[in-house]
C-alpha positions as CSV (number, residue, x, y, z in Angstrom):
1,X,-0.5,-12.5,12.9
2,X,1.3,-14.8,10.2
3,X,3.1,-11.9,8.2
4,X,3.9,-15.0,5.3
5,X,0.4,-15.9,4.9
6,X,-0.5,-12.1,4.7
7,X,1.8,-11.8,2.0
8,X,0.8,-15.2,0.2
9,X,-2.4,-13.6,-0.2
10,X,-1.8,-9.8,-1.7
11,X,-1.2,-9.2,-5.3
12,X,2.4,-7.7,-4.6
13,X,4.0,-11.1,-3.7
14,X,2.4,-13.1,-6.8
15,X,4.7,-15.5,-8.5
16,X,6.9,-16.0,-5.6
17,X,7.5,-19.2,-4.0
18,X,6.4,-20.2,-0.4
19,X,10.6,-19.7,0.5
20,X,10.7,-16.9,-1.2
21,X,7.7,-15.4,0.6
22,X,9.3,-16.8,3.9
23,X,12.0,-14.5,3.3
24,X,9.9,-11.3,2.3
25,X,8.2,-11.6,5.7
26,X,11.5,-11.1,7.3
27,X,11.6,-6.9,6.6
28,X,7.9,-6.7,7.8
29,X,6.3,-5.9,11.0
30,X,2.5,-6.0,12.2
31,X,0.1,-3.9,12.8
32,X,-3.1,-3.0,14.6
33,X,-5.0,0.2,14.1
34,X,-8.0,1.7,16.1
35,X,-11.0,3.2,14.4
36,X,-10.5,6.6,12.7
37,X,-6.4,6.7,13.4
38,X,-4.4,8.2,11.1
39,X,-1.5,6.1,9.4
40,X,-0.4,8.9,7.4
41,X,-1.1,12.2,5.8
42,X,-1.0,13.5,2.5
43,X,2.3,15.2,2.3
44,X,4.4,13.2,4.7
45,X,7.2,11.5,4.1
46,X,7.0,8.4,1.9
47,X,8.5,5.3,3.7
48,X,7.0,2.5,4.1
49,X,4.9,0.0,2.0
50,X,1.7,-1.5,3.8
51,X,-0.5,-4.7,3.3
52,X,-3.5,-5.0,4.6
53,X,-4.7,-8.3,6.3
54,X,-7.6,-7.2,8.5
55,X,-10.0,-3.7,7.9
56,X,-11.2,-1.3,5.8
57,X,-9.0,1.9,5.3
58,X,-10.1,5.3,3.4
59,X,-7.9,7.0,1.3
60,X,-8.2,10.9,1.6
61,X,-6.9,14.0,-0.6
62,X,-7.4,17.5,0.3
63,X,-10.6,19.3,-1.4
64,X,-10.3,22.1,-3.5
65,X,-13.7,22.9,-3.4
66,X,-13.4,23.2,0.4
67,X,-10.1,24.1,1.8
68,X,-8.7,22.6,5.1
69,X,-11.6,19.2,4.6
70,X,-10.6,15.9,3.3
71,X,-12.6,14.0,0.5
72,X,-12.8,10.5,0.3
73,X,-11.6,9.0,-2.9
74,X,-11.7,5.1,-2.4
75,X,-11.4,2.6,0.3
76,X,-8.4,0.0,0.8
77,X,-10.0,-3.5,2.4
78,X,-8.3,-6.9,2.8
79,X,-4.9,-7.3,0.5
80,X,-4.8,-4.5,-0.9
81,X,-1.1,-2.4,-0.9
82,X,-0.7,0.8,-0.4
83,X,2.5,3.1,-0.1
84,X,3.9,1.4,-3.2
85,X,4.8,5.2,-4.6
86,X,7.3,6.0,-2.0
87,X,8.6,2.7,-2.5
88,X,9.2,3.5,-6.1
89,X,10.1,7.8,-6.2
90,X,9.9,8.4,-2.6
91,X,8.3,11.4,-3.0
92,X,5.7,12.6,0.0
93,X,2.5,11.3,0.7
94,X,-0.4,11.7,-2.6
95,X,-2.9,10.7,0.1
96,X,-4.2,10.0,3.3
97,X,-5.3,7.1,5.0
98,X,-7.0,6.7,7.7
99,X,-8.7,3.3,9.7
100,X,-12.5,3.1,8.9
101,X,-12.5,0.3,11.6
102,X,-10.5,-1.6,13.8
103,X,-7.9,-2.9,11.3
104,X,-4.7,-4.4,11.0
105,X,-1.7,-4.4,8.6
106,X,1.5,-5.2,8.2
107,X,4.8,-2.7,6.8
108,X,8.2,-2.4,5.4
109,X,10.3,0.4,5.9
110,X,11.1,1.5,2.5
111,X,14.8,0.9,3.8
112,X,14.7,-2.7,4.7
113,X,12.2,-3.5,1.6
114,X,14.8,-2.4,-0.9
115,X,17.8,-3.6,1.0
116,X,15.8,-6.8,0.3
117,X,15.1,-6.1,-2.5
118,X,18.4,-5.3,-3.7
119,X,20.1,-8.8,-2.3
120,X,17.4,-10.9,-3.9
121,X,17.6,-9.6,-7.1
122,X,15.3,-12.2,-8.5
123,X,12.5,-12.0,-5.8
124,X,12.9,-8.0,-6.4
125,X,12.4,-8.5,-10.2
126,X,8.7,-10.4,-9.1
127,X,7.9,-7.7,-6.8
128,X,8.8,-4.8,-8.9
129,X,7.0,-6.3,-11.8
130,X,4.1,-6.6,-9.4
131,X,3.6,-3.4,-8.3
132,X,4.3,-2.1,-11.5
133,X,1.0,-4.3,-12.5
134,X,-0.5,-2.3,-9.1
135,X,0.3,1.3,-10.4
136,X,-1.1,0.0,-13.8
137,X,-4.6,-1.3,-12.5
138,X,-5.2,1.7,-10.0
139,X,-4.2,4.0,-12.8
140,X,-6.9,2.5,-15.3
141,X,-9.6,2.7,-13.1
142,X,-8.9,6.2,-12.0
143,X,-8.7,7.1,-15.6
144,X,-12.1,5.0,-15.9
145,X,-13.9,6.9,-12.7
146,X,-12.4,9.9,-14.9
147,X,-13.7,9.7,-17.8
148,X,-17.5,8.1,-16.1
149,X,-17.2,11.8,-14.1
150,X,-16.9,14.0,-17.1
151,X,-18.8,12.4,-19.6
């Protein structure tokens, strides 16, 4: 698994040069997960930021219409980021994810990513701008899927 070229092609390292995503790939680490694993749990601790190369991940919240089940309230395929809160406020876990099918993905400890971060101030600028542009796009079409449920 080429952790660079995973990163080349995800939204979170746009506007970074091939060195500079070189260097990113140093604080990452792959991943494979099996069918219907569990990465993490709504709750947890946040820690790490994920990209996903290979698979098909569902994100889960606990229902309120039926306590102790999970609903599924998107899917996560080839690219996409997720774990970018806890990067940010480190707060626990808003969701869970869990492998729909054989998948793999690459991480950052939150740690080592803002360490990074930190001693590359301008690659950090990039990156935080990008996932800032994440938070925005997931947060309009939420508000979208909102507004489409209600009306």
């Amino acid at each position: 698994m080429n952790i660079a070229e995973i990163l080349r092609k995800c939204e979170l390292t746009s506007g970074l040069t091939d060195s500079e995503v070189e260097q990113l790939a140093s604080v990452f680490h792959p991943r494979h997960a099996e069918r219907d694993e569990v990465i993490f749990k709504e709750g947890d601790p946040g820690n790490d930021i994920y990209i996903i190369s290979r698979g098909r991940f569902a994100v889960k919240i606990f229902s309120y219409a039926q306590p102790g089940e999970m609903e599924k309230i998107t899917t996560l395929k080839d690219n996409d980021v997720y774990g970018e809160f806890s990067i940010i406020d480190g707060s626990p876990r808003s969701a869970s994810i869990v492998a729909e099918e054989n998948s793999d993905f690459i991480f950052s400890e939150k740690q080592d990513f803002q360490r990074f971060l930190e001693d590359h101030e301008h690659i950090g600028f990039i990156i935080m701008r990008n996932v800032a542009k994440i938070l925005t796009s997931k947060l309009r079409r939420m508000n979208f899927e909102i507004r489409n449920a209600i009306l």
